[in-house]
C-alpha angles and dihedrals in degrees: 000000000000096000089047089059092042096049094049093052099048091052085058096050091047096024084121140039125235115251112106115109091291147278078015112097091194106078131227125218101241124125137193104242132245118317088010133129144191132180120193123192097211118191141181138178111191131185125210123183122175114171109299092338100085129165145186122206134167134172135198121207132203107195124167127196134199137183114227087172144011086270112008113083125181117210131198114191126182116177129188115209139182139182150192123210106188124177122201087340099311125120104247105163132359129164138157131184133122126303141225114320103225138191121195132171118208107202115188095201094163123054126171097183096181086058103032102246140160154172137188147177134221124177113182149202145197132196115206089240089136123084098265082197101059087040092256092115157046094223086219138060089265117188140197140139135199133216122242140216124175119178117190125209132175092254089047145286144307133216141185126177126196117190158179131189125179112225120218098170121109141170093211148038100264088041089225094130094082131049114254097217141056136203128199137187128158140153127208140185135208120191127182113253093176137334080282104033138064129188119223135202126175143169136169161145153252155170105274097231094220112099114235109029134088093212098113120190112258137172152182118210133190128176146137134246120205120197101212083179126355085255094051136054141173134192156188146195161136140234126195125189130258104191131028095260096059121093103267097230130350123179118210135190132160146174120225120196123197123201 
């Protein structure tokens, strides 16, 4: 029972990879441009308590972009993730390792430029390159994509994600402890502090991946990103939870280089 616990967690802390305009998890639909590349060191550190069952996670992601054309952009990710359970105090579980190696392409295939309108595409996959005993892992190739909508003002900038990811995790043999598939919607804002710096503000929901129970996982976010040059950025946020089944608090910063 406790590895099941501590395998379900973990898949909700590292359900999804880190590569939207951080520390956003909804995604806009810009891309770098042809020949152009961008890589982003993501990172979060997340605390759970439940009771006496209480854990600590984080994960770092390395993910690089490149524009193979004016709107099409590929994307390679690796994290590396780690996690403590604890219960009453004790030490129960505790891994770290590298995750799922994922590829995705975000294809803006809709743009309104007089009203600043926009949509995108971005179909994804994962390779089982993470340990699926220790909850690093989905154990299978696993696939999903989302559709985007960003939406500029002068002010800022609006984003809604719509999404779908096909879990191939499971905690048995007949895999019929987690939920298949996953749902995602979420809806974020970005408004212009100053000429560097842009305020961020996020929330969301998904299918809790645990069979059986209506307590979906669900956030607010809110976070800066600070342009030290037009070709380098850094952030920070948080995200609280707003359901049980969320994650309580999780910190996130993160560096993006354009080249």
């Amino acid at each position: 029972m406790l590895r099941n616990i501590v395998l379900a967690s973990t898949l909700v802390f590292f359900s999804l990879p880190l590569h939207a305009a951080h520390p956003l998890i909804t995604e806009d639909t810009e891309t770098q441009g042809t020949g152009n590349f961008q890589i982003e060191i993501n990172s979060e550190f997340a605390d759970e308590d439940d009771d006496a069952l209480g854990e600590t996670a984080g994960e770092v992601a390395a993910i690089l972009s490149y524009g193979v054309a004016e709107n099409i952009d590929f994307i390679l990710g690796m994290p590396y993730a780690w996690y403590t359970v604890k219960e009453n105090g004790a030490t129960v579980a505790e891994a770290d390792g590298i995750g799922d190696l994922f590829f995705e392409v975000k294809w803006r295939f809709f743009e309104y430029e007089d009203r600043g309108l926009s949509a995108a595409l971005r179909p994804a996959v994962s390779f089982p390159t993470g340990d699926e005993k220790k909850g690093l892992g989905n154990g299978k190739v696993s696939g999903g994509g989302a559709l985007l909508v960003s939406k500029e003002g002068v002010l800022g900038k609006l984003h809604l994600n719509l999404g779908y990811t096909r879990n191939a995790f499971s905690l048995d043999e007949d895999g019929m402890f987690l939920q298949k598939d996953i749902w995602h919607a979420s809806f974020a804002g970005e408004i212009n502090v100053t000429a560097d710096m842009v305020g961020v503000c996020n929330v969301g929901v998904e299918t809790n991946p645990e069979k059986g129970t209506d307590d979906h996982p669900a956030f607010i976010l809110g976070g800066l990103i600070y342009s030290i040059t037009s070709d380098f950025d850094v952030d920070a946020g948080v995200k609280w939870g707003l359901s049980d089944a969320e994650t309580d608090t999780t910190w996130l910063t993160g560096i993006a280089l354009r080249f």
